[in-house]
ZADO-1210 file (C-alpha; in nm, 4 decimals, padded with zeros to 6 digits):
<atoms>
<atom x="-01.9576" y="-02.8453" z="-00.5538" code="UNK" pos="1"/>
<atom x="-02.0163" y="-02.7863" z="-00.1726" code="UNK" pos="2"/>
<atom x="-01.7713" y="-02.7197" z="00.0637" code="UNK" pos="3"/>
<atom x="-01.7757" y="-02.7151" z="00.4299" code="UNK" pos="4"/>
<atom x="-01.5595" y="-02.4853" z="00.6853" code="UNK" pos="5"/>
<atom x="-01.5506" y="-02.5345" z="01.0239" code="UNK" pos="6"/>
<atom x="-01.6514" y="-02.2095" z="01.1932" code="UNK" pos="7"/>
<atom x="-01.3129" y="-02.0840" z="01.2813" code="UNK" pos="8"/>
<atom x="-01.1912" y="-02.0915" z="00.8975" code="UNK" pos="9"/>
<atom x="-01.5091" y="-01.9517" z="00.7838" code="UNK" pos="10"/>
<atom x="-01.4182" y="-01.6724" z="01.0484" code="UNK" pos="11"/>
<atom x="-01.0704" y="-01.6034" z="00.8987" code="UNK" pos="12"/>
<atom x="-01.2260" y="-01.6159" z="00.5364" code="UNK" pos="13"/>
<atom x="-01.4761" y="-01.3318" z="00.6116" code="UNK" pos="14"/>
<atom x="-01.2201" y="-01.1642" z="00.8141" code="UNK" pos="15"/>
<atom x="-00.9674" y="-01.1555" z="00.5511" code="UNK" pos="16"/>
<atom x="-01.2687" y="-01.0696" z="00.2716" code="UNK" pos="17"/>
<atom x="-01.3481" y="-00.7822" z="00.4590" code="UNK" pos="18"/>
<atom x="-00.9885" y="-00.6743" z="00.5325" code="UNK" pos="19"/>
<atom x="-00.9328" y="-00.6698" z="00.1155" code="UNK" pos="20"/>
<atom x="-01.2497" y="-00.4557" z="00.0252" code="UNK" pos="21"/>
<atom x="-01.1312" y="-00.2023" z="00.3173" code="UNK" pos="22"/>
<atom x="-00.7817" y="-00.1799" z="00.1740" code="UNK" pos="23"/>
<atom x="-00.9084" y="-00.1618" z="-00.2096" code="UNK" pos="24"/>
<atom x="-01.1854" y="00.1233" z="-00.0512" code="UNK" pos="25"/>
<atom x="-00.8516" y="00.3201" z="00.1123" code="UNK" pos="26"/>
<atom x="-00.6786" y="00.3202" z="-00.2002" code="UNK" pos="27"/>
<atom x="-00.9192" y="00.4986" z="-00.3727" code="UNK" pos="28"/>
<atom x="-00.9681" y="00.7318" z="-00.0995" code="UNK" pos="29"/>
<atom x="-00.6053" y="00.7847" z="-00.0498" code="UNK" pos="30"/>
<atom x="-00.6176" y="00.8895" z="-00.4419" code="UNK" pos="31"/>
<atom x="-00.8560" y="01.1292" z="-00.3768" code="UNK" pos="32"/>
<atom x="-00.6451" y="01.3021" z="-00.1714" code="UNK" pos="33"/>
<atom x="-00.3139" y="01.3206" z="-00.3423" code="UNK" pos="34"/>
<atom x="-00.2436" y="01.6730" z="-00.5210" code="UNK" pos="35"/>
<atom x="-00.3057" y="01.7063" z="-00.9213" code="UNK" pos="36"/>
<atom x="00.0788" y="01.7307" z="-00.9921" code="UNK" pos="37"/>
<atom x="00.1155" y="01.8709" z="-01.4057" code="UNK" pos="38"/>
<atom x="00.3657" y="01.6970" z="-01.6135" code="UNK" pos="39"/>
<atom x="00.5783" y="02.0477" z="-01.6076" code="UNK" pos="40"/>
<atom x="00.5596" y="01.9974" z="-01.2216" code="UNK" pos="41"/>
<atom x="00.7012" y="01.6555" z="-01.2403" code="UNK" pos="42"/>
<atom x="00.9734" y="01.7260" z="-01.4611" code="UNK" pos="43"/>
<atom x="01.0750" y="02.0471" z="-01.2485" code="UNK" pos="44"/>
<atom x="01.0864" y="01.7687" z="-00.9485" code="UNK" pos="45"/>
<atom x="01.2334" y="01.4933" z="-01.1047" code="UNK" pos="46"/>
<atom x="01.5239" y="01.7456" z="-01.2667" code="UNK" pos="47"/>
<atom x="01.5470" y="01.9076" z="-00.9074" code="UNK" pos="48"/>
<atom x="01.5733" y="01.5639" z="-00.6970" code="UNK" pos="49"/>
<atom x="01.7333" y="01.3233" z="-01.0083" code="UNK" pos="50"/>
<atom x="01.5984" y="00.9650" z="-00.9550" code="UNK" pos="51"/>
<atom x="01.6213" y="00.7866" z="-00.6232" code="UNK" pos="52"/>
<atom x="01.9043" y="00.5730" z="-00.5519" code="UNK" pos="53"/>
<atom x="01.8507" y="00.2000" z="-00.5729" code="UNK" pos="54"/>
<atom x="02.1425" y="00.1305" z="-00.3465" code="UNK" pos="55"/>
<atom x="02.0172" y="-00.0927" z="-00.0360" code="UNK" pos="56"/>
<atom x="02.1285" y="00.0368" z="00.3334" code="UNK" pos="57"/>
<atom x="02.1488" y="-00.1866" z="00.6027" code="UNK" pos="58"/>
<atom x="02.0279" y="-00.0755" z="00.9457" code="UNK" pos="59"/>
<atom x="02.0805" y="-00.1936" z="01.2879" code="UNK" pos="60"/>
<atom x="01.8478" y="-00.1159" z="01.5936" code="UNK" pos="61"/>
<atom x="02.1104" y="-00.0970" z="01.9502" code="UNK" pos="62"/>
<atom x="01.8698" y="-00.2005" z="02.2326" code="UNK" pos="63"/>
<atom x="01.9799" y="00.0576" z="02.5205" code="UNK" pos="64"/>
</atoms>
């Protein structure tokens, strides 16, 4: 099967191809970075901080 894009959606395909393997590439990199956190760590945290609240705020930008 052969398909034909004009040269602008071919553009936006290899844009947006390139734009996933740079985000998947950050990930990893961002992972690398992140501090080894033990499982006594977490629990210290998570008993220090309790679980985050799922209640949803509303906010409101005032243009001055």
């Amino acid at each position: 099967m052969v398909t034909q894009f004009s040269e602008a959606q071919l553009k936006i395909l290899i844009k947006e191809s390139v734009k996933e393997g740079i985000e998947s590439h950050f990930m990893k990199l961002r992972g690398f970075f992140l501090p080894f956190v033990s499982q006594k760590e977490q629990k210290e945290v998570e008993n220090s901080y309790k679980k985050p609240s799922r209640k949803i705020y509303r906010t409101h930008k005032i243009a001055i």
